[in-house]
CHARMM-style PDB file with segment names, atoms N, HN, CA, C and O in Angstrom:
ATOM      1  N   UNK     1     -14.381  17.554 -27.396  1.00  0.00      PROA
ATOM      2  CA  UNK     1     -15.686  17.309 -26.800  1.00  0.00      PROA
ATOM      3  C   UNK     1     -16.463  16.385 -27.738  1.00  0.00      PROA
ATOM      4  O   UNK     1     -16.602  16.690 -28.922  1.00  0.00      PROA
ATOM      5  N   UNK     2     -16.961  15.280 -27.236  1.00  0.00      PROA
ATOM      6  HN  UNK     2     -16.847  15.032 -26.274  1.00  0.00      PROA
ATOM      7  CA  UNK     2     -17.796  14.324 -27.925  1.00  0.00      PROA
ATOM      8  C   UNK     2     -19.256  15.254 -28.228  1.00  0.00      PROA
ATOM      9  O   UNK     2     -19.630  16.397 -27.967  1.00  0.00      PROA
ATOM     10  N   UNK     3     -19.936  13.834 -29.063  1.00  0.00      PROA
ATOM     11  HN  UNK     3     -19.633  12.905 -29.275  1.00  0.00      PROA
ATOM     12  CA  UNK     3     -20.861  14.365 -29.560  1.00  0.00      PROA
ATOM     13  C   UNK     3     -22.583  14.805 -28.704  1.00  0.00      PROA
ATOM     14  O   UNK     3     -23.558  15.465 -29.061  1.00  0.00      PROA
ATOM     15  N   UNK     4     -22.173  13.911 -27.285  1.00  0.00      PROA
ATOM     16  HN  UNK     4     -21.381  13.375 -26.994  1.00  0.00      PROA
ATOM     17  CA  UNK     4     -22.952  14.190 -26.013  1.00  0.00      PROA
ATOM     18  C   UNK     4     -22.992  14.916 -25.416  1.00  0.00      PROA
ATOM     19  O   UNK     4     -24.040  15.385 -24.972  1.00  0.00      PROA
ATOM     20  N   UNK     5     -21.564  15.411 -25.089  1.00  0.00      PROA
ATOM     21  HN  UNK     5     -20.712  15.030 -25.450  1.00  0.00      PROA
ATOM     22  CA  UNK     5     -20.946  16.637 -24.825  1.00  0.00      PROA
ATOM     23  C   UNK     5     -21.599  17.940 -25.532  1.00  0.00      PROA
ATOM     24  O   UNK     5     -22.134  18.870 -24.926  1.00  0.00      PROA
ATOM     25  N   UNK     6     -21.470  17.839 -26.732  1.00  0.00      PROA
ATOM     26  HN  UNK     6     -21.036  17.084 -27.223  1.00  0.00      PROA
ATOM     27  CA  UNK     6     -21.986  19.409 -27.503  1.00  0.00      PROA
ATOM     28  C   UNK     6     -23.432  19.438 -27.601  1.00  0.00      PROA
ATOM     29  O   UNK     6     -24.050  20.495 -27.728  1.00  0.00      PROA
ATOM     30  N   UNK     7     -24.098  18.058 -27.532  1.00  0.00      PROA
ATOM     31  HN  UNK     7     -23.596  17.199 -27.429  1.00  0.00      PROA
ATOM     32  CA  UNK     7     -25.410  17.950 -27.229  1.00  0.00      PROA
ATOM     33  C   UNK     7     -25.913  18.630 -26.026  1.00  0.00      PROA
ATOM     34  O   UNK     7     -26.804  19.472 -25.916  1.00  0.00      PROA
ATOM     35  N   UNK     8     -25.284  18.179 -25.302  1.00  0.00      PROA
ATOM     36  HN  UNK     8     -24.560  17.495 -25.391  1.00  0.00      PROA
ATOM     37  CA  UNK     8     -25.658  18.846 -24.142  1.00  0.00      PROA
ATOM     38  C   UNK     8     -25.616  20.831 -23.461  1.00  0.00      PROA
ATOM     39  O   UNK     8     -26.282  21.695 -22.890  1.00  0.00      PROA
ATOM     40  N   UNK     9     -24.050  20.482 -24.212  1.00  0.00      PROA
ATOM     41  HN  UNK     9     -23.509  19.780 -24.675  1.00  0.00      PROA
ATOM     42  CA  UNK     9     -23.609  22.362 -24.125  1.00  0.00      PROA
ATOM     43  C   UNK     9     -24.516  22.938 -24.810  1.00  0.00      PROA
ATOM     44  O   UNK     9     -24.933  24.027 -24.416  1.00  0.00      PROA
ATOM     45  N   UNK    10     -25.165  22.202 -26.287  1.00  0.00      PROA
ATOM     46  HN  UNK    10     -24.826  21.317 -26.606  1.00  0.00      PROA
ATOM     47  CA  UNK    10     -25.907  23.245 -26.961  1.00  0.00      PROA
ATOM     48  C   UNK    10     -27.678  23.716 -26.171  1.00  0.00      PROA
ATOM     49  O   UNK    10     -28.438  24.617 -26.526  1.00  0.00      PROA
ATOM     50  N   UNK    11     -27.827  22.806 -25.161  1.00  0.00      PROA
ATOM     51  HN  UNK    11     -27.209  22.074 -24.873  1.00  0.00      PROA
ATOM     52  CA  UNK    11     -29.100  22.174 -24.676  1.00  0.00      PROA
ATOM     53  C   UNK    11     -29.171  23.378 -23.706  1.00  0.00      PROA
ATOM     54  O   UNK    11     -30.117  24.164 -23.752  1.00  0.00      PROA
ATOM     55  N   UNK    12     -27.846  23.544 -22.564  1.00  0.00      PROA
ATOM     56  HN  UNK    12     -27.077  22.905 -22.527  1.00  0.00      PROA
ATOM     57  CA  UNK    12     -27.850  24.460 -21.821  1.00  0.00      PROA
ATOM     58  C   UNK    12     -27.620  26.161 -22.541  1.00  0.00      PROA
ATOM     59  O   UNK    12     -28.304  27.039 -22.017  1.00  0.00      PROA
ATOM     60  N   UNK    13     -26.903  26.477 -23.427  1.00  0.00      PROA
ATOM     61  HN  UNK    13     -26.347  25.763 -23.852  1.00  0.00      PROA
ATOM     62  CA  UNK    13     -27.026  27.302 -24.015  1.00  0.00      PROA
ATOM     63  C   UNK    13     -28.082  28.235 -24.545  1.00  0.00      PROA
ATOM     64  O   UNK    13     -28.178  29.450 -24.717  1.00  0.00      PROA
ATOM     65  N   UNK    14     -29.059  26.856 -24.790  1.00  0.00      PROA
ATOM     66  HN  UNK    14     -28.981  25.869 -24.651  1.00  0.00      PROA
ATOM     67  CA  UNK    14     -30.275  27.493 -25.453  1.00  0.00      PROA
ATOM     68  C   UNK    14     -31.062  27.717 -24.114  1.00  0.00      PROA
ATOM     69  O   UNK    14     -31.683  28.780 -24.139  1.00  0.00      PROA
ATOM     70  N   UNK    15     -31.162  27.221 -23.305  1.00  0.00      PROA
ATOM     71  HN  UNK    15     -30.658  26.358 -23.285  1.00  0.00      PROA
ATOM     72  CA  UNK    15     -31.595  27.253 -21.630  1.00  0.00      PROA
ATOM     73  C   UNK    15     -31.635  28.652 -21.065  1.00  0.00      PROA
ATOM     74  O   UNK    15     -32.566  29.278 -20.559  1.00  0.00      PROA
ATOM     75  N   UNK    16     -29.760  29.129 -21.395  1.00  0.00      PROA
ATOM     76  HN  UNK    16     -29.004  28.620 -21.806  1.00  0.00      PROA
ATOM     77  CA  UNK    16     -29.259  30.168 -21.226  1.00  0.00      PROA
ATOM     78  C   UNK    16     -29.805  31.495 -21.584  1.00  0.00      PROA
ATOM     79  O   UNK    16     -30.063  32.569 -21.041  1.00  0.00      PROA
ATOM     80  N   UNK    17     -29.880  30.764 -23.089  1.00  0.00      PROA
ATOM     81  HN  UNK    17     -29.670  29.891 -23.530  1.00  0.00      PROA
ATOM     82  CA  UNK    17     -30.791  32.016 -23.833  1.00  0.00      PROA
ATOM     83  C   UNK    17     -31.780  32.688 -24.138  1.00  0.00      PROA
ATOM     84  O   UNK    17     -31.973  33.757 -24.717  1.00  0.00      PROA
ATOM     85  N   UNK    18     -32.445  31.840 -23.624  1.00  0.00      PROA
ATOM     86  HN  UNK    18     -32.288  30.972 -23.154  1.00  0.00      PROA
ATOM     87  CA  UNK    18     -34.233  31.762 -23.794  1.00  0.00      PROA
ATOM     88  C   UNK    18     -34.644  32.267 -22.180  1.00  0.00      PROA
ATOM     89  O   UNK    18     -35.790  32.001 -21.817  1.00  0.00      PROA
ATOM     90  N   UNK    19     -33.835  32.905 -21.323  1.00  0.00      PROA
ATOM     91  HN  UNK    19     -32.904  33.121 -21.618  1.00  0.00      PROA
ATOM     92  CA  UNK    19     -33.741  33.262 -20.424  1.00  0.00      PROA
ATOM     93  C   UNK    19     -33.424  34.815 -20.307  1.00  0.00      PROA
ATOM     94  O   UNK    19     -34.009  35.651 -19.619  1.00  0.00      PROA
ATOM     95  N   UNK    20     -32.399  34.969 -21.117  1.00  0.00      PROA
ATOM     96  HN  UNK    20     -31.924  34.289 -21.675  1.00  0.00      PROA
ATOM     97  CA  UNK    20     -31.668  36.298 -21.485  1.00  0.00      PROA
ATOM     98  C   UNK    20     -32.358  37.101 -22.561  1.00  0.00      PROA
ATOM     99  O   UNK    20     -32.454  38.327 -22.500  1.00  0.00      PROA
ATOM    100  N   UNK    21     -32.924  36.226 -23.735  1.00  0.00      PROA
ATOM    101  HN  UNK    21     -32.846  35.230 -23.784  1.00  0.00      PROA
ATOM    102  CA  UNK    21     -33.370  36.826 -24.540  1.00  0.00      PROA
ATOM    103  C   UNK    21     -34.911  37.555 -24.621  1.00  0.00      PROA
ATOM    104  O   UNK    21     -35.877  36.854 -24.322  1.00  0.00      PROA
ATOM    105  N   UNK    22     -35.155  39.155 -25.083  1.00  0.00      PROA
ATOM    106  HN  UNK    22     -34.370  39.725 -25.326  1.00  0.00      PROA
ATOM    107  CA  UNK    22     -36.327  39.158 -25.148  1.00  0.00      PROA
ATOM    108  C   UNK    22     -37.364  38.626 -25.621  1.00  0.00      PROA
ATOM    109  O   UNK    22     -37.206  38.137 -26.740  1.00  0.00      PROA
ATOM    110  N   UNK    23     -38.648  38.519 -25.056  1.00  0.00      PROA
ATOM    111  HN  UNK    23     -38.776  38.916 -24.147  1.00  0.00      PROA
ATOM    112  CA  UNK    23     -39.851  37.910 -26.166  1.00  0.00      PROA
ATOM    113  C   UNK    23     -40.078  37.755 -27.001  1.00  0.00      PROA
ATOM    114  O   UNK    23     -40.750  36.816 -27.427  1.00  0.00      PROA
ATOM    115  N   UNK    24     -39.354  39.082 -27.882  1.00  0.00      PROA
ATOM    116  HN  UNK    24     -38.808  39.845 -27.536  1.00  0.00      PROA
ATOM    117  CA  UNK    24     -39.808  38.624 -29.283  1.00  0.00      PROA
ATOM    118  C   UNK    24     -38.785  38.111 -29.904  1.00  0.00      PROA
ATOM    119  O   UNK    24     -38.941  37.453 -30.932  1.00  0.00      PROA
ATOM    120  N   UNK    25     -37.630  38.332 -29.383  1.00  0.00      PROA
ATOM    121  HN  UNK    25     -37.504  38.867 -28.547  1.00  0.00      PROA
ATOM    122  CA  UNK    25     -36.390  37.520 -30.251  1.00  0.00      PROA
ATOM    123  C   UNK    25     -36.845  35.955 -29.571  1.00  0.00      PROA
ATOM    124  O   UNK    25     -36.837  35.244 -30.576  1.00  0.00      PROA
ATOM    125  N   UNK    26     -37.099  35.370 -28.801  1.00  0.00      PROA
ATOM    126  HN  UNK    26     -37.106  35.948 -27.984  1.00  0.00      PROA
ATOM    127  CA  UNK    26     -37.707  33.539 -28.361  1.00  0.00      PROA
ATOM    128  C   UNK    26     -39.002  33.415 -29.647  1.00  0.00      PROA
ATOM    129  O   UNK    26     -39.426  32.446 -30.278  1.00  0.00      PROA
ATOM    130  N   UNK    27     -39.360  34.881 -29.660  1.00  0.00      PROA
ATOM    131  HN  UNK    27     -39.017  35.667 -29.147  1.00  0.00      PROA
ATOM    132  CA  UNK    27     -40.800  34.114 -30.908  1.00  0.00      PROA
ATOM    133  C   UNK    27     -40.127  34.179 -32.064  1.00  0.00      PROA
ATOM    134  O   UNK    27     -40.680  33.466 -32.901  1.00  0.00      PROA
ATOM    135  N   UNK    28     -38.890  34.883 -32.601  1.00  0.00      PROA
ATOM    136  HN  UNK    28     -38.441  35.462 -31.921  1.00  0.00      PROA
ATOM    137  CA  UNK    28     -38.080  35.179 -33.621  1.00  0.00      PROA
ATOM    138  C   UNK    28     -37.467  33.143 -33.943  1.00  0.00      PROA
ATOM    139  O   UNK    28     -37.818  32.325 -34.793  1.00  0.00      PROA
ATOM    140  N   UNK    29     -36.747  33.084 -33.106  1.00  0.00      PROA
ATOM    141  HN  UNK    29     -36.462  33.749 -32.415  1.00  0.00      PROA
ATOM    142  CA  UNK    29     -36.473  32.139 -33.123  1.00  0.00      PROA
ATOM    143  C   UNK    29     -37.302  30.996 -33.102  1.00  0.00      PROA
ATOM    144  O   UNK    29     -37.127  30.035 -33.850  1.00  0.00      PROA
ATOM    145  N   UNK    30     -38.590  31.118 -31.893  1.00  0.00      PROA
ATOM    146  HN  UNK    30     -38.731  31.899 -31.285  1.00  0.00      PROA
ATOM    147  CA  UNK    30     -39.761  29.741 -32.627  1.00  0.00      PROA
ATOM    148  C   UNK    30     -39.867  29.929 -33.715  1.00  0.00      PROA
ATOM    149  O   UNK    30     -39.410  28.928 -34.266  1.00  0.00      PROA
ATOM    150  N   UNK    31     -40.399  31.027 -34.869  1.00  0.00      PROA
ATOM    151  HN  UNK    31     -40.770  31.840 -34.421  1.00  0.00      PROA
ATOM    152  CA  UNK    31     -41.074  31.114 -35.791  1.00  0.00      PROA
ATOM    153  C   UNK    31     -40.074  30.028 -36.866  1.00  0.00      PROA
ATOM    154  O   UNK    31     -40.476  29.157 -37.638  1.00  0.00      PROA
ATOM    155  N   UNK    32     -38.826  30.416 -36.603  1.00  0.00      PROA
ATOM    156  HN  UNK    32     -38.499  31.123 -35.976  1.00  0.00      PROA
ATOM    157  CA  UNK    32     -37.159  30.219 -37.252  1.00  0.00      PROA
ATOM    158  C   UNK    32     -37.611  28.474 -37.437  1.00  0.00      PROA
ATOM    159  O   UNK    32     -37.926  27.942 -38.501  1.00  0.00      PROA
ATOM    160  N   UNK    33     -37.529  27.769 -36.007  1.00  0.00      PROA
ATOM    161  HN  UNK    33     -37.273  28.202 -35.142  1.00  0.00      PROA
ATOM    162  CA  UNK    33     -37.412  26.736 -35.808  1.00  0.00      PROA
ATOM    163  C   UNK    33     -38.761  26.173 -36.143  1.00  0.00      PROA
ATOM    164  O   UNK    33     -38.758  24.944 -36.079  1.00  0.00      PROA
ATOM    165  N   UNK    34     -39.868  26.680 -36.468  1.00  0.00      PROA
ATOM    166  HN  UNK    34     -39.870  27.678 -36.521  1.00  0.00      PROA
ATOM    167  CA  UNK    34     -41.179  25.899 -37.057  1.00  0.00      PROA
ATOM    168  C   UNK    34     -40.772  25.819 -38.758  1.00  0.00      PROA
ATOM    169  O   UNK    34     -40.849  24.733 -39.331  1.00  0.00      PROA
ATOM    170  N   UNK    35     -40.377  26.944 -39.427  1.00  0.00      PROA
ATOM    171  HN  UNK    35     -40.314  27.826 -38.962  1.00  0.00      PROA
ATOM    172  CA  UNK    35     -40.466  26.618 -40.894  1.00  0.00      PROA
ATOM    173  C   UNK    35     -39.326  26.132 -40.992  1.00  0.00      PROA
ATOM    174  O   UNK    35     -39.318  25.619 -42.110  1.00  0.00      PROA
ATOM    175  N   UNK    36     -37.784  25.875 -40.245  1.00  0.00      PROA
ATOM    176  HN  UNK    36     -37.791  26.292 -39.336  1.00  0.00      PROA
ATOM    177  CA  UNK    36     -36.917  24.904 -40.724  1.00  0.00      PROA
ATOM    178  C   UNK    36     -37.374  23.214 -40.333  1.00  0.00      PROA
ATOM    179  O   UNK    36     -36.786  22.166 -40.602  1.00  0.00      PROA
ATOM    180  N   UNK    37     -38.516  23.433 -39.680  1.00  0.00      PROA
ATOM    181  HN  UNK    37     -38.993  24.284 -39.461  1.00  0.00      PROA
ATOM    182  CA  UNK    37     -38.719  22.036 -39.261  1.00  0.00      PROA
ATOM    183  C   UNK    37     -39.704  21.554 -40.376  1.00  0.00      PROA
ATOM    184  O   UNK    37     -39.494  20.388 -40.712  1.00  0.00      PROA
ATOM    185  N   UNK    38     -40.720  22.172 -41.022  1.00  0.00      PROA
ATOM    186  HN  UNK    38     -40.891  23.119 -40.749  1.00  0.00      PROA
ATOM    187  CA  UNK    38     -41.150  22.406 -41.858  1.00  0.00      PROA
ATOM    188  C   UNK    38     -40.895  21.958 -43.039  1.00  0.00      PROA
ATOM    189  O   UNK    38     -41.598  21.109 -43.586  1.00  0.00      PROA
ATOM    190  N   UNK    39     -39.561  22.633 -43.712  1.00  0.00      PROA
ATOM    191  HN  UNK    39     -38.990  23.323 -43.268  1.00  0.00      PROA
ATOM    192  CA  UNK    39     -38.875  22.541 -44.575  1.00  0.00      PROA
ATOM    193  C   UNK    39     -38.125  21.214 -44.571  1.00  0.00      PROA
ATOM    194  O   UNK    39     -37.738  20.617 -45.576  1.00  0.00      PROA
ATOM    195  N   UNK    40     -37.989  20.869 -43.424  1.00  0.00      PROA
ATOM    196  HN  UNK    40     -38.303  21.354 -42.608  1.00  0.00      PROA
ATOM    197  CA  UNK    40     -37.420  19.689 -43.586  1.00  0.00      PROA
ATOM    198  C   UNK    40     -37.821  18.535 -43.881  1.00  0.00      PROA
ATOM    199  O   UNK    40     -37.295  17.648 -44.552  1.00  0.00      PROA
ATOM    200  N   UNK    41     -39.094  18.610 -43.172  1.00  0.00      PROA
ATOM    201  HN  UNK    41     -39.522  19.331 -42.627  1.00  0.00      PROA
ATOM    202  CA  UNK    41     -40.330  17.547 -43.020  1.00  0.00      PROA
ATOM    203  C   UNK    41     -40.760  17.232 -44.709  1.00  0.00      PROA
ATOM    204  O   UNK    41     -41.150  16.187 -45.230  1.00  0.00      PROA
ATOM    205  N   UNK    42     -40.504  18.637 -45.318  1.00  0.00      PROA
ATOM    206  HN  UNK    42     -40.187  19.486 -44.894  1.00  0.00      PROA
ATOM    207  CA  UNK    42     -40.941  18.197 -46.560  1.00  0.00      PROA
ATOM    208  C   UNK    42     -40.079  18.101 -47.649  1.00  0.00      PROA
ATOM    209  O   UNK    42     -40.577  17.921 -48.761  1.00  0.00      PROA
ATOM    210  N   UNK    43     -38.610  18.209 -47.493  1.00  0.00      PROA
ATOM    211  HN  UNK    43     -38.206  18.355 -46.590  1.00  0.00      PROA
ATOM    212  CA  UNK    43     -37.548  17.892 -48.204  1.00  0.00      PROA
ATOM    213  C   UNK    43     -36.903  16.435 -48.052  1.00  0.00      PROA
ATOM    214  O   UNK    43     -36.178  15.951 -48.921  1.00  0.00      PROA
ATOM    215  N   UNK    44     -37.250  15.768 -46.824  1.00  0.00      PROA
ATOM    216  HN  UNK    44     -37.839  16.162 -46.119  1.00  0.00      PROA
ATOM    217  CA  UNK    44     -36.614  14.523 -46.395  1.00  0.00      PROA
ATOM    218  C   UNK    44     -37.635  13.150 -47.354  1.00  0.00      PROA
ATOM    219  O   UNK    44     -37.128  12.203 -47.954  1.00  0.00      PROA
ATOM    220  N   UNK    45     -38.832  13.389 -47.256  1.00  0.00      PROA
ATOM    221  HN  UNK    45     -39.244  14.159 -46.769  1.00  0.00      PROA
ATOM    222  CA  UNK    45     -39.291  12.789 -48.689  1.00  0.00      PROA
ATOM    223  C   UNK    45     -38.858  13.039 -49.520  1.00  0.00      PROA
ATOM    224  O   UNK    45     -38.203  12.064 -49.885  1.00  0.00      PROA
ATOM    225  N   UNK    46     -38.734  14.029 -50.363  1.00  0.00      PROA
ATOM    226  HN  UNK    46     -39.267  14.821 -50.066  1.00  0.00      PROA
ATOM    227  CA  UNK    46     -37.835  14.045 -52.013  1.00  0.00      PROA
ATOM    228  C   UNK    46     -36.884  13.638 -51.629  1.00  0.00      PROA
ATOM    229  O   UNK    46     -36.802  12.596 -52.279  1.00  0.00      PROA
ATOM    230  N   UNK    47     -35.859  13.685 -50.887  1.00  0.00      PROA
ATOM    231  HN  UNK    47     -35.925  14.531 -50.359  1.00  0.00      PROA
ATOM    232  CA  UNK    47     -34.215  13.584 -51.082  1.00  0.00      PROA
ATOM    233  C   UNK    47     -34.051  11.696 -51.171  1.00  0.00      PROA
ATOM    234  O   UNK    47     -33.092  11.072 -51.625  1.00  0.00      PROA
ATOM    235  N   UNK    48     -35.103  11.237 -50.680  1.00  0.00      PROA
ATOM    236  HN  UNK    48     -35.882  11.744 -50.311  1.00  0.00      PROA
ATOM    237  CA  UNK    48     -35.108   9.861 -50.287  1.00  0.00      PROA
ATOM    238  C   UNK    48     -35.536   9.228 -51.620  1.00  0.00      PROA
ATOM    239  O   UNK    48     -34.929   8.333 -52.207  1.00  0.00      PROA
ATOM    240  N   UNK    49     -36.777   9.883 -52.044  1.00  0.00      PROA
ATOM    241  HN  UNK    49     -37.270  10.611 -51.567  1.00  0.00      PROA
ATOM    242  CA  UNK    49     -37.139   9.191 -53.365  1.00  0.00      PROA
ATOM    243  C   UNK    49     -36.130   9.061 -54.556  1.00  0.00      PROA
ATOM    244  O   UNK    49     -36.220   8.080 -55.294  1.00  0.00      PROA
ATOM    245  N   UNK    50     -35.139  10.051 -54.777  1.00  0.00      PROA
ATOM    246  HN  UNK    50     -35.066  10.848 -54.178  1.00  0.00      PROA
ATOM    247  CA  UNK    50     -34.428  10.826 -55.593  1.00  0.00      PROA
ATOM    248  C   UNK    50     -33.040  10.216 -55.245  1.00  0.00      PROA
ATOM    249  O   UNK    50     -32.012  10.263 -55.921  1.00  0.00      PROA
ATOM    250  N   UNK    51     -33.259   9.600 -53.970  1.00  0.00      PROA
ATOM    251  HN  UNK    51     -34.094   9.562 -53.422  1.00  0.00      PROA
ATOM    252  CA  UNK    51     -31.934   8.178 -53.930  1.00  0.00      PROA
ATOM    253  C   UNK    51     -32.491   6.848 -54.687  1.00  0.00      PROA
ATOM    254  O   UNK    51     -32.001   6.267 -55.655  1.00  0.00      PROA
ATOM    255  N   UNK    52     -33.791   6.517 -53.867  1.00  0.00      PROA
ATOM    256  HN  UNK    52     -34.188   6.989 -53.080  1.00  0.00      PROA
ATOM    257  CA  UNK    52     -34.267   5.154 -54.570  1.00  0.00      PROA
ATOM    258  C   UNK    52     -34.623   5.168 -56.574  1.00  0.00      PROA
ATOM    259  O   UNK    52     -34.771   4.256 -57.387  1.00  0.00      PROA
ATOM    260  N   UNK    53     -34.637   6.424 -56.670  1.00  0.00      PROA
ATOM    261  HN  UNK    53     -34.518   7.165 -56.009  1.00  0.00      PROA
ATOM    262  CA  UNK    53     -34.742   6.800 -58.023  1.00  0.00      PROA
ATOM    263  C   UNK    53     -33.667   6.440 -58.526  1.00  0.00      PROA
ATOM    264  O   UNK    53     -33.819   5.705 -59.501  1.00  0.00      PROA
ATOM    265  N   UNK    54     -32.219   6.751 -58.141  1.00  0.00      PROA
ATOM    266  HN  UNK    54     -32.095   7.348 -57.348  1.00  0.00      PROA
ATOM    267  CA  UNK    54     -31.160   7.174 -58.941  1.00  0.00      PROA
ATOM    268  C   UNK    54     -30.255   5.258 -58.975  1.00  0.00      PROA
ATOM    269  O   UNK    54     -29.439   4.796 -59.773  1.00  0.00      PROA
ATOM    270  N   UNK    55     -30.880   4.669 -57.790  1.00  0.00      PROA
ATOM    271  HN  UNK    55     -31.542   5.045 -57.142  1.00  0.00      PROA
ATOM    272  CA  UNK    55     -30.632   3.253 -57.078  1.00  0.00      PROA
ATOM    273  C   UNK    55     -31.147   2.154 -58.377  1.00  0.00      PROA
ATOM    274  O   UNK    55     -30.526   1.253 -58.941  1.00  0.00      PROA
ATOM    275  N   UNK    56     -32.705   2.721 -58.583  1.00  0.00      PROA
ATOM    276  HN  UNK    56     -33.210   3.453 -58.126  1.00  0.00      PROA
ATOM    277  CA  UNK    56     -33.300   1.510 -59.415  1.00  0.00      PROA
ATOM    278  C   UNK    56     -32.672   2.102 -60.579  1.00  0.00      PROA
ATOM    279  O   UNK    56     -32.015   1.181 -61.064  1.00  0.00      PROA
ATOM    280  N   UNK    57     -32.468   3.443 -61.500  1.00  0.00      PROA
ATOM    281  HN  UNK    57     -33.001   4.191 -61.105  1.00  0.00      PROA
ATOM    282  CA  UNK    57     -32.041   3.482 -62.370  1.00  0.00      PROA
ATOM    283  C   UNK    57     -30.946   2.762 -62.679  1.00  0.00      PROA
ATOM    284  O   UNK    57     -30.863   1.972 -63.619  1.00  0.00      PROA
ATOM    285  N   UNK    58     -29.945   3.074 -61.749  1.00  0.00      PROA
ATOM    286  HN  UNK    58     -30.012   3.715 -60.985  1.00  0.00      PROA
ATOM    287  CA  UNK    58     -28.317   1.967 -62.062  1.00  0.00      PROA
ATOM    288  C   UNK    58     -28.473   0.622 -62.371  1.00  0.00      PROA
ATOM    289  O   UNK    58     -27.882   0.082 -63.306  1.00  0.00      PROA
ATOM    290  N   UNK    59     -29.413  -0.063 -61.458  1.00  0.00      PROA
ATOM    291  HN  UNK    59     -29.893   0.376 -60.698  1.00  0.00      PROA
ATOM    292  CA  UNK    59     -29.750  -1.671 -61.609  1.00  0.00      PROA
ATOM    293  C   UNK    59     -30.308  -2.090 -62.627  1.00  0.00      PROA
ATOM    294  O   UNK    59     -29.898  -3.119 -63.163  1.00  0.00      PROA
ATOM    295  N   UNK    60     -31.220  -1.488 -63.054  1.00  0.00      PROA
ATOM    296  HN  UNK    60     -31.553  -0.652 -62.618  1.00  0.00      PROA
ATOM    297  CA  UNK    60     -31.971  -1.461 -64.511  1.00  0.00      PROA
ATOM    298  C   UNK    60     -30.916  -0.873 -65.394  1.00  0.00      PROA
ATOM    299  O   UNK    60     -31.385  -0.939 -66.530  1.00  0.00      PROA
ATOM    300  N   UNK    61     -29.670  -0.306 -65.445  1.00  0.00      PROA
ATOM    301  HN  UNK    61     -29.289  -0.253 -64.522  1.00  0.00      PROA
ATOM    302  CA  UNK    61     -28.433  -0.149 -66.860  1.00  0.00      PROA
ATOM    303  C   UNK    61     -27.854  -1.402 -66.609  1.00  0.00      PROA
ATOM    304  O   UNK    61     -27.587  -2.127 -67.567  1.00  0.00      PROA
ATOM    305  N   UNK    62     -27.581  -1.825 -65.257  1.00  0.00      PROA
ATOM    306  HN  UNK    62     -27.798  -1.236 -64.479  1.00  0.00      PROA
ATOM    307  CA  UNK    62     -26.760  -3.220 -65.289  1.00  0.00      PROA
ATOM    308  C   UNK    62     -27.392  -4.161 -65.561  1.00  0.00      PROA
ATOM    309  O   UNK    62     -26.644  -4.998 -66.066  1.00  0.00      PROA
ATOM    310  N   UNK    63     -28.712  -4.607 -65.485  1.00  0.00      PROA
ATOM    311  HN  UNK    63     -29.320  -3.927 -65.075  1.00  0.00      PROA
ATOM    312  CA  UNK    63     -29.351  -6.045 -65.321  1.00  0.00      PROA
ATOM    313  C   UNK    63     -29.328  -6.350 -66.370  1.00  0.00      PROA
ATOM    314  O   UNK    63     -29.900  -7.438 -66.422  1.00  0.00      PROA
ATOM    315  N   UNK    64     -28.823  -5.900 -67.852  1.00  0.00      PROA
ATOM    316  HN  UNK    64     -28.358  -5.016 -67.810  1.00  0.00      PROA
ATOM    317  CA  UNK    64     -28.701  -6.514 -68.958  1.00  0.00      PROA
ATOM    318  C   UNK    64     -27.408  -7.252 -69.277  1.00  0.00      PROA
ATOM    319  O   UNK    64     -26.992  -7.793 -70.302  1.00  0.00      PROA
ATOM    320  N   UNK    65     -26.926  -7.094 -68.082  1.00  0.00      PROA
ATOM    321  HN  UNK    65     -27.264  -6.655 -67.249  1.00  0.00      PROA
ATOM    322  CA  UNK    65     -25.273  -7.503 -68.447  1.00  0.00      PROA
ATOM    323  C   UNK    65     -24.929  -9.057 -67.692  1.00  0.00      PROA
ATOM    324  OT1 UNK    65     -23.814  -9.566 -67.807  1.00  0.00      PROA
TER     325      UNK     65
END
């Protein structure tokens, strides 16, 4: 199954579930999906800087050569 494919299965699944599941397990899971979104929002700045960090460091050991 491609990657549209599982996109999609996962799309109906959650469809599935949020149907089946009680109230508080759907708020279990919003709550889930706000602080991993969260967390991400604020890890995807560091991880980026901490490339361009590690990027200019290398160029600046070579540019003497």
């Amino acid at each position: 199954m491609g990657l549209l494919g599982r996109i999609v299965a996962a799309i109906v699944l959650g469809v599935a579930l949020g149907h089946v599941t009680p109230l508080w397990g759907v708020r279990v899971m919003a709550t889930f999906g706000e602080i991993f979104s969260q967390f991400l929002g604020f890890m995807i700045p560091l991880i980026i800087v901490g490339f361009l960090s590690h990027a200019h460091a290398r160029i600046c050991k070579t540019a003497g050569r």
